[in-house]
N, C-alpha and C positions, 0 to 999 in steps of 0.2 A: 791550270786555270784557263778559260775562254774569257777572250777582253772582246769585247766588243768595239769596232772603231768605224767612223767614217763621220761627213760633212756633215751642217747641221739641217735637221728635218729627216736624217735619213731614219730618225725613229729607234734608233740604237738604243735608249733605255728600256721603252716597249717590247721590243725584239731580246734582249735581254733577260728581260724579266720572266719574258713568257717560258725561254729556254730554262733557267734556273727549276723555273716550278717545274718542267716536264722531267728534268733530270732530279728533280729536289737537292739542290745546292743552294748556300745564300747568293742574294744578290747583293753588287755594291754598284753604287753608281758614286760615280768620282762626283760630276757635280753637285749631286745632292750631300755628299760627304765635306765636298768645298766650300759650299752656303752656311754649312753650321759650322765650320773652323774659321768662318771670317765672319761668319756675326751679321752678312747683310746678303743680299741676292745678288747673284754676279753682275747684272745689270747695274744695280749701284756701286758696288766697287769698284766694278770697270770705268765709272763716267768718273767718279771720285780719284782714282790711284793711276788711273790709265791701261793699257794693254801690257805693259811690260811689268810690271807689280803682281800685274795678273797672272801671266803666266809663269812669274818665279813660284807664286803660291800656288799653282797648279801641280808644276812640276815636282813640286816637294810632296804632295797631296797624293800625285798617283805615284811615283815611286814609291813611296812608302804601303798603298795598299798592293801596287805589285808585287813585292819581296814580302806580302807576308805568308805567301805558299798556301798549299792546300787546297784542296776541290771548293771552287767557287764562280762565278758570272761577274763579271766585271763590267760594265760602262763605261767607257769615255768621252771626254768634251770633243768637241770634232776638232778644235786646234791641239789637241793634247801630240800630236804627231808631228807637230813642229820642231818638239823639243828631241835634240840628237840623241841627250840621255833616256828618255820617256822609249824613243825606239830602238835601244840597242837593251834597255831591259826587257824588251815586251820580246826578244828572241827566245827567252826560255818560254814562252806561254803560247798555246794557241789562239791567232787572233783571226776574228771573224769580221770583214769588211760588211757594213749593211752599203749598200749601192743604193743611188738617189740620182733622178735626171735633176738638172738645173732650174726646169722647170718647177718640178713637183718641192724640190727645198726652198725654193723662195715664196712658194706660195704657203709653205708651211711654216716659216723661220720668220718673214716680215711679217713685223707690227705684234712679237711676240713676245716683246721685252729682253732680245739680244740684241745687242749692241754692235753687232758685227752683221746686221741684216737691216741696216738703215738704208747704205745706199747701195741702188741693184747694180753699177758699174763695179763696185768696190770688190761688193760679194762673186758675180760673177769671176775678178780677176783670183781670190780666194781660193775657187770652187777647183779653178785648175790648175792653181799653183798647186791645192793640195792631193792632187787627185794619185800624181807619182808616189807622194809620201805612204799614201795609202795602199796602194799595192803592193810597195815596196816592203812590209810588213805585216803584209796581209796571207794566210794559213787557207783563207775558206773564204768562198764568196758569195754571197746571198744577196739577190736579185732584188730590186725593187718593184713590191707586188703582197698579194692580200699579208696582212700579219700572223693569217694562221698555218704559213707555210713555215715559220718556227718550230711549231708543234711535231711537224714532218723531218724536218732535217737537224734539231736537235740529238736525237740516238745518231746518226750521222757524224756532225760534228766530238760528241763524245767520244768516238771511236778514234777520226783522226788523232782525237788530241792521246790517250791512250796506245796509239800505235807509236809514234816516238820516229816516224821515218822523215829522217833529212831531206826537204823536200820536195814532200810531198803536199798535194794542195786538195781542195774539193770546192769543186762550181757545182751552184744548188741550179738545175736546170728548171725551169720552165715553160710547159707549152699546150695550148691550152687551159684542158682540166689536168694535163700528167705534168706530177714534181717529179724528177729522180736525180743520184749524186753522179758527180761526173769526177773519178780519181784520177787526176796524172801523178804520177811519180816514180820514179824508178824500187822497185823492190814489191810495187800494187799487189803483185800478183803472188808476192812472195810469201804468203800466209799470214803476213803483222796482220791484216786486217781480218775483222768480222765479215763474213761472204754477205753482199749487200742484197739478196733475194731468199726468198723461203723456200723449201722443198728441195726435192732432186735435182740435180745439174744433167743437163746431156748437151753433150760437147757439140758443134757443127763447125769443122774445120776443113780445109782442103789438104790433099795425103802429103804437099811439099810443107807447110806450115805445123801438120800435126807431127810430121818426125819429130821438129824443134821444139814447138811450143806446148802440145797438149798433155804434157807431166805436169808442163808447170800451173795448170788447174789444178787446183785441189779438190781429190773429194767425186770426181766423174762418176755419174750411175754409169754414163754410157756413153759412146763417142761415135758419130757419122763425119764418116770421111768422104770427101766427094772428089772428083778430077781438078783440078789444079784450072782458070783461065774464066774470061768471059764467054768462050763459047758454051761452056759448059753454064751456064748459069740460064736454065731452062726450066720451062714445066716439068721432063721429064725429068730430070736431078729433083727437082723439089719432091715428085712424089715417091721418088728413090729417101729421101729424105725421109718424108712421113712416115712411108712404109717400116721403116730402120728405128725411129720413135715408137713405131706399134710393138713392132719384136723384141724391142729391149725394153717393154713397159712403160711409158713412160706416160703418165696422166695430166688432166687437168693440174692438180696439185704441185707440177714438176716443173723446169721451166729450161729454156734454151740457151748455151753459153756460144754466143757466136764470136769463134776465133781465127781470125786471118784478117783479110783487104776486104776492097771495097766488093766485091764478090761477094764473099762468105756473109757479110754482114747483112748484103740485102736478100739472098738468097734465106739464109738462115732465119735471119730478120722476118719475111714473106713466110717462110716455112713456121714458125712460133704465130703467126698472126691468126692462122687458120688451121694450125692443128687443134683437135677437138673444141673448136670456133674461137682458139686463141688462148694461147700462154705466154706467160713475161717471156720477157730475154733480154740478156745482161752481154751489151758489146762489147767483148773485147780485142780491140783493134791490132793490127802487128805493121799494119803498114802507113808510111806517111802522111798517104791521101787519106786513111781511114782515120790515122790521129789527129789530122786540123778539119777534116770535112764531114766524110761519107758517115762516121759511124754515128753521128748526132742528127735530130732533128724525125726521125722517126721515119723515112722512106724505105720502103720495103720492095723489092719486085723481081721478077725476072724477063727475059725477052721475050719476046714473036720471032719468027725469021721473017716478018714487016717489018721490027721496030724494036731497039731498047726499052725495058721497062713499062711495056705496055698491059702488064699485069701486075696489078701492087698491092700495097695499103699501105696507109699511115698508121704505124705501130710502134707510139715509143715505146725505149727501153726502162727495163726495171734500175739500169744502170749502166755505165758507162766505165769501163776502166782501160786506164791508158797507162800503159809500161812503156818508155821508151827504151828501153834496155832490146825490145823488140827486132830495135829496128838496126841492132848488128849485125843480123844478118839477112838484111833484106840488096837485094842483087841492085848493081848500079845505076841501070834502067827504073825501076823503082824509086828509088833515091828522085831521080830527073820529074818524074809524074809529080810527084809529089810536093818538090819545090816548086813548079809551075801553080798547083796550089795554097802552095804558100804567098807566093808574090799576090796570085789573086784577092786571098783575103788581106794582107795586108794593102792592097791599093781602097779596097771596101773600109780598111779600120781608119788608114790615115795615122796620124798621132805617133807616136814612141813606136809601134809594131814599124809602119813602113820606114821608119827612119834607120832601127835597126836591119831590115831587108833590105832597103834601097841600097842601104850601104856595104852591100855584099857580104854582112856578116853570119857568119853557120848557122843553121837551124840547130838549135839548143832546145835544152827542155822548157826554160824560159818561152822561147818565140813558140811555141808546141801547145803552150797553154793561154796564150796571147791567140791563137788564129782559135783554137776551140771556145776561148771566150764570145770570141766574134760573130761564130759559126750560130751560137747558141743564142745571144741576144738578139739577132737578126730571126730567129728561129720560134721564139718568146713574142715576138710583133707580130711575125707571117707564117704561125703553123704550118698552112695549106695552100701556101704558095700563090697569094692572093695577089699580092703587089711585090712588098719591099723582097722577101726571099728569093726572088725573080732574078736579085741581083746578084746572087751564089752560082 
């Protein structure tokens, strides 16, 4: 079952609905199921019985349509997460966070007939008390932005909830006009899932990373190995690159699975952007800098011997997948680059991320998907590194 959750205005029943029709499942929505089992609109119950009436008959309301199983879309009220029991049942279900700025919910929620959007101090204090609750039980993250980006990440979401891996999660990216899914979880790469791009795979990895990790691609037409390092990350590797893509066929129709660091990605990345005037490519990162930074956001390039990255483009990915299982064997040095990036993004997030950093505690898969959130919202504002992305 897909529950839908988050504050009010985040537009969760629309979002919803839309998903159900694309997958053809029923839809429920708790509230609307709540209204006809109390006989009045929640707004008048609420002014009549109070907050706490409310939410007992709530709680009884959505447990009951949670436990009755079977492929379905589910909605819930945005305080429905308050209650301990309402989140320790929603663990069997995939739940789907819709994301709302403070802004854009109050303009939606006041003078709407909810009673919890009267006064703006109250709601505001609300909005972030509930914000941990939400995460905290949240499977998928979907982005506050047009409604028919549903339509797109619905087969997405299906899949996760069908793969069945502890753990894992999926951030609906976007930037500009490109949507794509963004996997973390340990086992990503381990076949549970549907390979999130069309056509042929051809591997671009460097020879130290391909020993390790390029079996565990599923499925390779074909695999380019390049030298290991930044220096290597050149014009002449790129066209070593292409050249390797021509010889082992590989078409418009096929697309490029870039596996290693922040190297491989942009290298790779630059190389899919302008093989035969550009095919996907599906990042898949192995290193730390590449799982909270580099692999999101669509930078593509290689060097001058004037300058880093003075040859590029912006070329998102068809996809994102992040194994942190990767990064067992990634050398000490590494490890250090990387949490330097970490502390980075979390001094940009602020909130629960830097609290968790500040306080020297391990980079986890948790804080791993805390910094690519970050990475990616900041990325959804300043595609093209207009302003705010300035500050990555």
């Amino acid at each position: 079952m897909l529950v839908f959750v988050g504050f009010m205005g985040a537009g969760k029943t629309t979002l919803a609905r839309d998903a159900a029709a694309v997958l053809h499942l029923p839809h429920h929505d708790a509230d609307r199921e709540l209204e006809a089992a109390l006989g009045s609109s929640i707004e008048a119950f609420f002014d009549r019985h109070g907050e706490a009436a409310f939410r007992a008959r709530e709680e009884e309301l959505v447990l009951g349509l949670l436990a009755r199983g079977g492929p379905a879309v589910v909605s819930l009220g945005g305080g429905a997460v308050e209650s301990p029991r309402i989140r320790r049942a929603l663990g069997a279900h995939t739940v789907v966070l819709c994301e709302v700025s403070l802004a854009t919910a109050w303009q939606r929620a006041h003078g709407r007939g909810r009673p919890l959007a009267r006064d703006r101090a109250a709601f505001e204090r609300r909005f972030h008390e509930r914000a941990a609750l939400y995460e905290q039980v949240a499977d998928a993250f979907l982005p506050e932005g047009p409604k028919e980006q549903i339509r797109r990440a619905a087969p997405f979401l299906r899949d996760l909830e069908a793969a069945g891996l502890p753990g894992l999660r999926l951030l609906w990216a976007r930037a500009g006009r490109s949507e794509h899914p963004v996997l973390v979880g340990r086992g990503v790469l381990g076949g549970a899932l549907p390979w999130p791009a069309r056509g042929r795979r051809f591997g671009v990895t460097d020879e130290t990373v391909g020993a390790v990790h390029a079996g565990r691609v599923p499925d390779l037409a074909g695999l380019v190995e390049i030298p290991p390092g930044e220096r290597h990350k050149t014009l002449a590797t790129a066209q070593a690159v292409w050249q390797a893509l021509v010889a082992q066929g590989a078409t418009r129709a096929d697309h490029v699975v870039a596996l290693g660091g922040g190297v491989v990605g942009d290298l790779a990345g630059f190389c899919a952007a302008t093989y035969q005037r550009g095919i996907p490519v599906v990042q898949v990162p192995t290193t730390l800098v590449a799982q909270v930074d580099s692999a999101y956001g669509g930078k593509t390039g290689v060097d001058l011997p004037e300058a880093k990255n003075y040859v590029g483009a912006y070329h998102q990915p068809a996809a994102v997948l992040v194994d942190p299982t990767t990064l067992a064997t990634l050398p000490a040095a590494e490890h250090a680059a990387g949490y330097a990036e970490v502390v980075k993004t979390a001094l940009i997030a602020g909130g629960a991320l830097w609290e968790r950093v500040g306080a020297g505690e391990p980079v986890d898969d948790a804080v791993i998907l805390a910094c690519a959130r970050t990475k990616l919202g900041v990325v959804a504002a300043d595609e093209r590194d207009g302003g705010l992305r300035q500050v990555l």
